[in-house]
C-alpha positions as CSV (number, residue, x, y, z in Angstrom):
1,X,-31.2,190.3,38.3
2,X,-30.9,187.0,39.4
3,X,-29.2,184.4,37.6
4,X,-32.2,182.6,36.3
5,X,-32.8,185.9,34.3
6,X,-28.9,186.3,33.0
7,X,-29.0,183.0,31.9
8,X,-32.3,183.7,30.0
9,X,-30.4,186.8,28.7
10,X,-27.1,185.0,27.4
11,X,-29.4,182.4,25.6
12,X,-31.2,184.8,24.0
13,X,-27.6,186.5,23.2
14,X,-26.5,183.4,21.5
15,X,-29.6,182.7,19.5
16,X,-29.3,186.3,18.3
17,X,-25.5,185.3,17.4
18,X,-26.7,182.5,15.8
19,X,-29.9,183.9,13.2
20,X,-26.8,187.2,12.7
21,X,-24.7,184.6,11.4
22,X,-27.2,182.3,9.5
23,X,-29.0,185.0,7.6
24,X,-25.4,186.8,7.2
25,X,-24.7,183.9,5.4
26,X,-27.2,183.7,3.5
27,X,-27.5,187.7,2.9
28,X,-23.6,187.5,1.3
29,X,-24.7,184.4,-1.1
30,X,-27.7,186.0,-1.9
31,X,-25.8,189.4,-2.6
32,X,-22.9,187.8,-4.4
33,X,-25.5,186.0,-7.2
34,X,-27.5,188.7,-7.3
35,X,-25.0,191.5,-7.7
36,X,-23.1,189.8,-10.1
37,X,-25.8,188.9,-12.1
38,X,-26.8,192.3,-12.3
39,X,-23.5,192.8,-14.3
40,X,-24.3,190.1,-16.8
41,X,-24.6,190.9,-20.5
42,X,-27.5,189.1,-20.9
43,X,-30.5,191.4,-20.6
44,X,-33.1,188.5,-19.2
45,X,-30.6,187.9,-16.4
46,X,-30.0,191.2,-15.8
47,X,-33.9,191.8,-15.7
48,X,-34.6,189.0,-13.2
49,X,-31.9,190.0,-10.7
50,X,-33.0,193.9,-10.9
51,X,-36.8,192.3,-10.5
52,X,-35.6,190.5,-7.5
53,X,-33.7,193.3,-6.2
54,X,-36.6,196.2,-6.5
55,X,-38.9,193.4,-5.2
56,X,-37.4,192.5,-1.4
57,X,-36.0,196.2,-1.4
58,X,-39.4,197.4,-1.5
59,X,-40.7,195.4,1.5
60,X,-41.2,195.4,4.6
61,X,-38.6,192.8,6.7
62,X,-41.4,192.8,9.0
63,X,-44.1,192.0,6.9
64,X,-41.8,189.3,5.3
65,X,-41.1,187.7,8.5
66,X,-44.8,187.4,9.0
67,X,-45.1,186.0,5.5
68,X,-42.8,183.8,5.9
69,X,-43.5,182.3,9.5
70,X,-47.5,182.1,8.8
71,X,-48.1,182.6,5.1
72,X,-45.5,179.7,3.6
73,X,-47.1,176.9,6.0
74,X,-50.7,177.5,4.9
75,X,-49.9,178.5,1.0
76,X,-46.9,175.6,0.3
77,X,-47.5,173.4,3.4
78,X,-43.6,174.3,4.9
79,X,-43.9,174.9,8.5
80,X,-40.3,176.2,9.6
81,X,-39.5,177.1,12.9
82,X,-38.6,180.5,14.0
83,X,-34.7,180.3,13.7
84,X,-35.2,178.9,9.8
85,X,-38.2,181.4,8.8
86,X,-36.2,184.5,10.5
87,X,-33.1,183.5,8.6
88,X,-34.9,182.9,5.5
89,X,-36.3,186.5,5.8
90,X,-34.1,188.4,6.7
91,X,-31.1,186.6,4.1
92,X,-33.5,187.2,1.2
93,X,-34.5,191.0,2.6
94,X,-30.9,192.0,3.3
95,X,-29.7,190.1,0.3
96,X,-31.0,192.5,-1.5
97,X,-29.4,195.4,-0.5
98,X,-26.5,193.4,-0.6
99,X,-26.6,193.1,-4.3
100,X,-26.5,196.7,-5.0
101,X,-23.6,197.0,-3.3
102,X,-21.7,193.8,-5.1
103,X,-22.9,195.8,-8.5
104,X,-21.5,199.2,-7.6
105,X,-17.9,197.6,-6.3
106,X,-17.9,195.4,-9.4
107,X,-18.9,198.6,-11.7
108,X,-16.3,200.4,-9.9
109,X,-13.3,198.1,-11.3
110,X,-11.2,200.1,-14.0
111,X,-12.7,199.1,-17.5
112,X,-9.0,198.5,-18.7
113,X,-8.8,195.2,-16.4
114,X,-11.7,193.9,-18.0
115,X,-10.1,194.4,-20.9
116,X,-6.9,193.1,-20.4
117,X,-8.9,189.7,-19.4
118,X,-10.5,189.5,-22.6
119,X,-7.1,190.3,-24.6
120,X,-5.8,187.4,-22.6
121,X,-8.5,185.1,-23.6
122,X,-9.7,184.6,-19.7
123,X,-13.5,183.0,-20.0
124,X,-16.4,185.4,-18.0
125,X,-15.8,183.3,-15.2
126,X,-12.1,183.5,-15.2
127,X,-12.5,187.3,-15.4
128,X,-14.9,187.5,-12.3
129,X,-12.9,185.4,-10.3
130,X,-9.0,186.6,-11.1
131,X,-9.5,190.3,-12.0
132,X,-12.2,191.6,-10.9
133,X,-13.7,190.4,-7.7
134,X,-10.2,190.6,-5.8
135,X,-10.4,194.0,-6.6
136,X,-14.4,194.7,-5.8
137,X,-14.4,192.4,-2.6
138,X,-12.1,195.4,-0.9
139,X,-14.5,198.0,-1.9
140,X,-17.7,196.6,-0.5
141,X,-16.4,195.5,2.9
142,X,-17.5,199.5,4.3
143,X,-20.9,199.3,2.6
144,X,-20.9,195.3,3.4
145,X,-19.9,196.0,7.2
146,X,-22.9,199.0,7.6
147,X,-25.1,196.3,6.1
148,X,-24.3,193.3,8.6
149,X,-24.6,195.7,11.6
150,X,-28.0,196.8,10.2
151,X,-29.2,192.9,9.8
152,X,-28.1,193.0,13.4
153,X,-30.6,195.1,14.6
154,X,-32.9,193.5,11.9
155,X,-32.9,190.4,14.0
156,X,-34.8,191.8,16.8
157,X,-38.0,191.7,14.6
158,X,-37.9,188.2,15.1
159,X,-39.1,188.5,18.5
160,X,-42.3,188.7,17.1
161,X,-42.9,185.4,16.3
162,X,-41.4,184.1,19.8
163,X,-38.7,183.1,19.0
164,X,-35.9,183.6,22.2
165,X,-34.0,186.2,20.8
166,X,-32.2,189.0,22.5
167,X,-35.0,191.3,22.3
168,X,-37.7,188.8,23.4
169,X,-35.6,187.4,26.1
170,X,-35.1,191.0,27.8
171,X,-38.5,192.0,27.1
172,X,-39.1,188.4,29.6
173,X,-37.1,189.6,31.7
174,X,-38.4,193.2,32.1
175,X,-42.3,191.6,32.6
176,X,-40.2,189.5,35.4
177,X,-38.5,192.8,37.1
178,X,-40.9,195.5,35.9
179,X,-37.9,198.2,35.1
180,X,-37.9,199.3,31.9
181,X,-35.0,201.5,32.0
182,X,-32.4,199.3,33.0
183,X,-33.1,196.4,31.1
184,X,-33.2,198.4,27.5
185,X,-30.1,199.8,28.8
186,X,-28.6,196.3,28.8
187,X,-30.0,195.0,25.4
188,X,-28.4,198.4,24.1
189,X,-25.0,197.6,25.5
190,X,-25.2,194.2,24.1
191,X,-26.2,195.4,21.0
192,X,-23.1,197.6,20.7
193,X,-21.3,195.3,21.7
194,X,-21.9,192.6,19.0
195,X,-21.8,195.9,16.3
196,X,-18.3,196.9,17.5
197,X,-17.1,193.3,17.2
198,X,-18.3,193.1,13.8
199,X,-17.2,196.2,12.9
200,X,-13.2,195.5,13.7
201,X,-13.4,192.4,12.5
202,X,-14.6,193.9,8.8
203,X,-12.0,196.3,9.5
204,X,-9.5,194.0,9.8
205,X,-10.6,192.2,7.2
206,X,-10.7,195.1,4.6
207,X,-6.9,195.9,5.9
208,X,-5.7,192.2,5.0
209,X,-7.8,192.4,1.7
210,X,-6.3,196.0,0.7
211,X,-2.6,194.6,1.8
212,X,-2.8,191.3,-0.8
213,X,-3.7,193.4,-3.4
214,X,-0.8,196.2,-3.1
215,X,-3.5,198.7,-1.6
216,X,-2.6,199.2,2.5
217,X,-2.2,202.3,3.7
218,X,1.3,202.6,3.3
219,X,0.7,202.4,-0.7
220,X,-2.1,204.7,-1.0
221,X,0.2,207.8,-1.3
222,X,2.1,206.2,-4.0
223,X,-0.4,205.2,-5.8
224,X,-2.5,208.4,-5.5
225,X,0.8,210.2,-6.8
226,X,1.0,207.8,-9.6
227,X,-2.2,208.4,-10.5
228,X,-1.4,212.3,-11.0
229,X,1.5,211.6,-12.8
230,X,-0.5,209.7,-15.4
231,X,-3.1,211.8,-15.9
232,X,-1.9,215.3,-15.6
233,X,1.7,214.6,-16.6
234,X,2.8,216.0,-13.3
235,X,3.2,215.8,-9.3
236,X,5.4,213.1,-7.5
237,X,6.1,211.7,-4.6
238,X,8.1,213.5,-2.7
């Protein structure tokens, strides 16, 4: 290729970088509100989270990019560019997924440190933000990393409303080249790429998150041990 076509490459590359990170963020607010308030003891709230959650689950990303590019100008007059409108999709579509996992993690928490907050007079907010979300946010980094690597992918749909993504830049520059084969071959390469990065990165992340709580590796033995002990009355470490 020549360097005209790399450098269309590499900008698509960063726009791509930039709508994985946008939407991210808006996906982990989105989950975190949504998630949580699918844990609230108020049945309305509850309701209106699950609503939301069954609703963007249920659809299409595609459809809602479409929707959201061409539908929202005409129906409420907003006219957003592509970067804003695939952000805004995918955040909200991804979001949702999101929040299941937030619910599970927080679900997950031992009912006894719920408990213990509420003996020690610690206000619903207190609770979420002392005891139980340091011990949730560990458990939904896996679940949290498949989802960001799926969003990933999820930002090639984008293409179809032309904006310069990755995957509408190399489909450019395979109309320019006419080879098929090697071109994909890039974008799939790049595409790993970016998913390996994010993936160690959440891996190092969930190490660092584990260690401040007392859960690295090194402690799981112990604790697994101590666990036995408590419940069977027997086992150790040895």
């Amino acid at each position: 290729m020549t360097s005209g076509l790399w450098e269309l490459v590499l900008k698509g590359v960063w726009t791509t970088v930039q709508l994985l990170v946008l939407s991210g963020l808006l996906m982990t607010a989105v989950a975190l509100v949504v998630g949580v308030a699918r844990t609230n003891r108020h049945w309305i709230v509850r309701f209106l989270a699950g609503l939301y959650t069954e609703v963007f689950r249920g659809t299409s990303a595609l459809v809602m990019i479409f929707w959201v590019f061409f539908v929202l100008p005409v129906a409420f007059g907003w006219q957003l560019v592509p970067l804003w409108a695939g952000t805004l999709a995918l955040g909200l579509t991804y979001g949702a997924y999101g929040s299941e996992i937030v619910r599970g993690a927080l679900n997950a928490v031992d009912p006894a440190q719920q408990e213990g907050g509420i003996a020690l007079s610690f206000t619903p907010w207190q609770r979420l933000r002392l005891i139980l979300l340091p011990q949730a946010v560990p458990e939904m980094i896996p679940s949290y990393c498949n989802l960001l690597v799926e969003l990933l992918k999820g930002t090639a749909l984008v293409s179809i409303t032309g904006m310069g993504d990755l995957a509408f830049s190399g489909n450019l520059v395979r109309l320019a080249l006419q080879e098929s084969a090697h071109i994909y071959t890039y974008l799939l390469l790049i595409y790993f790429v970016i998913a390996f990065a994010i993936t160690r990165l959440m891996r190092e992340l969930e190490k660092r998150l584990r260690a401040g709580i007392g859960k690295g590796p090194g402690n799981e033995p112990e604790a697994r041990a101590r666990k036995r002990r408590e419940t069977t009355g027997v086992g150790g470490v040895a």
